[in-house]
C-alpha positions as CSV (number, residue, x, y, z in Angstrom):
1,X,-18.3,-3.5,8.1
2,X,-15.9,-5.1,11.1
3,X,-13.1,-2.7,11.3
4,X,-10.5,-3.5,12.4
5,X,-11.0,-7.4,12.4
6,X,-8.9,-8.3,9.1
7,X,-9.2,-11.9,10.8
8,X,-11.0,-13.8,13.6
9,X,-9.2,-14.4,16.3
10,X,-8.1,-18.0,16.7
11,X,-9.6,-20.0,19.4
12,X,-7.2,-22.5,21.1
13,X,-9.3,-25.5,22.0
14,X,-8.1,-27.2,25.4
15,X,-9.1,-30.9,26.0
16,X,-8.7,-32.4,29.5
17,X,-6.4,-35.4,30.1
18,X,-9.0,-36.9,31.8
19,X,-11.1,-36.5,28.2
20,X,-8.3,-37.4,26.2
21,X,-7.7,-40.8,27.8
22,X,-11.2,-41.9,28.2
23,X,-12.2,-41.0,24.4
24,X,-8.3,-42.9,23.6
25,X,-9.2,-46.0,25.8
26,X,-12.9,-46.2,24.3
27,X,-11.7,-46.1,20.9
28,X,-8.7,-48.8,21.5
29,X,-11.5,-51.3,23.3
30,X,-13.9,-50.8,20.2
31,X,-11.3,-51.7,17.8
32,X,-10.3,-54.9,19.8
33,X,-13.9,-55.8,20.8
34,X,-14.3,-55.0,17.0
35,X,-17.8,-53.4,17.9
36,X,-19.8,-51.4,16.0
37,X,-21.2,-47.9,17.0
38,X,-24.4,-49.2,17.2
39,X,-23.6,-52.0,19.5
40,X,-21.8,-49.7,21.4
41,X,-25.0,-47.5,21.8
42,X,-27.0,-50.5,23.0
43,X,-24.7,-51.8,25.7
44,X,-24.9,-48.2,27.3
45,X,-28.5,-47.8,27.3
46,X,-28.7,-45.0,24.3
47,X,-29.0,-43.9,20.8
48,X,-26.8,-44.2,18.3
49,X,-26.9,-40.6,17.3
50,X,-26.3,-39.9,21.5
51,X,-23.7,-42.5,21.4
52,X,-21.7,-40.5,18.8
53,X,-22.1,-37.2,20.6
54,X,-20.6,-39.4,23.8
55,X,-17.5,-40.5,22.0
56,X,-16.7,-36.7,20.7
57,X,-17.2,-35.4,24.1
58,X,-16.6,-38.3,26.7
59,X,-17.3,-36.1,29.7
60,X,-21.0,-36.4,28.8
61,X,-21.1,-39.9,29.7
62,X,-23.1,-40.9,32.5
63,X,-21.4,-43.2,34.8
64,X,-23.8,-46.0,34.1
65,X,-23.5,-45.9,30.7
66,X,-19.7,-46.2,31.4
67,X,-20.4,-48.9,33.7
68,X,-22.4,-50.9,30.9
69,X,-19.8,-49.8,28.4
70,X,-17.0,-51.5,30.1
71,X,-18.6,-54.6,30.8
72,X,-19.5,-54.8,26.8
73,X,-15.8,-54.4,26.0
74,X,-15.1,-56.6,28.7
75,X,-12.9,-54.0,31.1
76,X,-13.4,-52.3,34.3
77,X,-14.5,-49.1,34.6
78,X,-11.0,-48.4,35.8
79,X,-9.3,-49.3,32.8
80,X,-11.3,-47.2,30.8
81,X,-10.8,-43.9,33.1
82,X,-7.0,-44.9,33.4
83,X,-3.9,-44.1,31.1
84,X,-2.3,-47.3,31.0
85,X,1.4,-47.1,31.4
């Protein structure tokens, strides 16, 4: 049926730094805020099932809902964007 294709051909999946950081720093601030998804989801102004989606693929946030994010965990915007050194 597909000649020639004994196997599919891998796909090397490239996330951003920029991604990586903010979906890092989000996660850190949740755990030491020790807040929920859903309270998460209702500081920034959207669903729970949205919220999710958001955390998987951070560049879909809007920067409002950052805004309101941060001030829930109780950071800047900054130090959400920003790899703390």
């Amino acid at each position: 049926m597909w000649e020639g294709f004994d196997t599919m051909p891998k796909v090397k999946l490239e996330v951003n730094t920029e991604q990586r950081i903010l979906k890092s720093n989000i996660a850190k601030y949740k755990v030491f805020q020790g807040l929920e998804v859903e309270e998460m989801a209702a500081a920034a102004g959207v669903s729970v099932r949205n919220m999710y989606s958001k955390i998987k693929d951070p560049e879909t946030f809007r920067i409002k809902e950052l805004r309101k994010l941060a001030k829930r965990m109780g950071v800047s915007i900054t130090q959400l964007l920003e790899e703390k050194e």
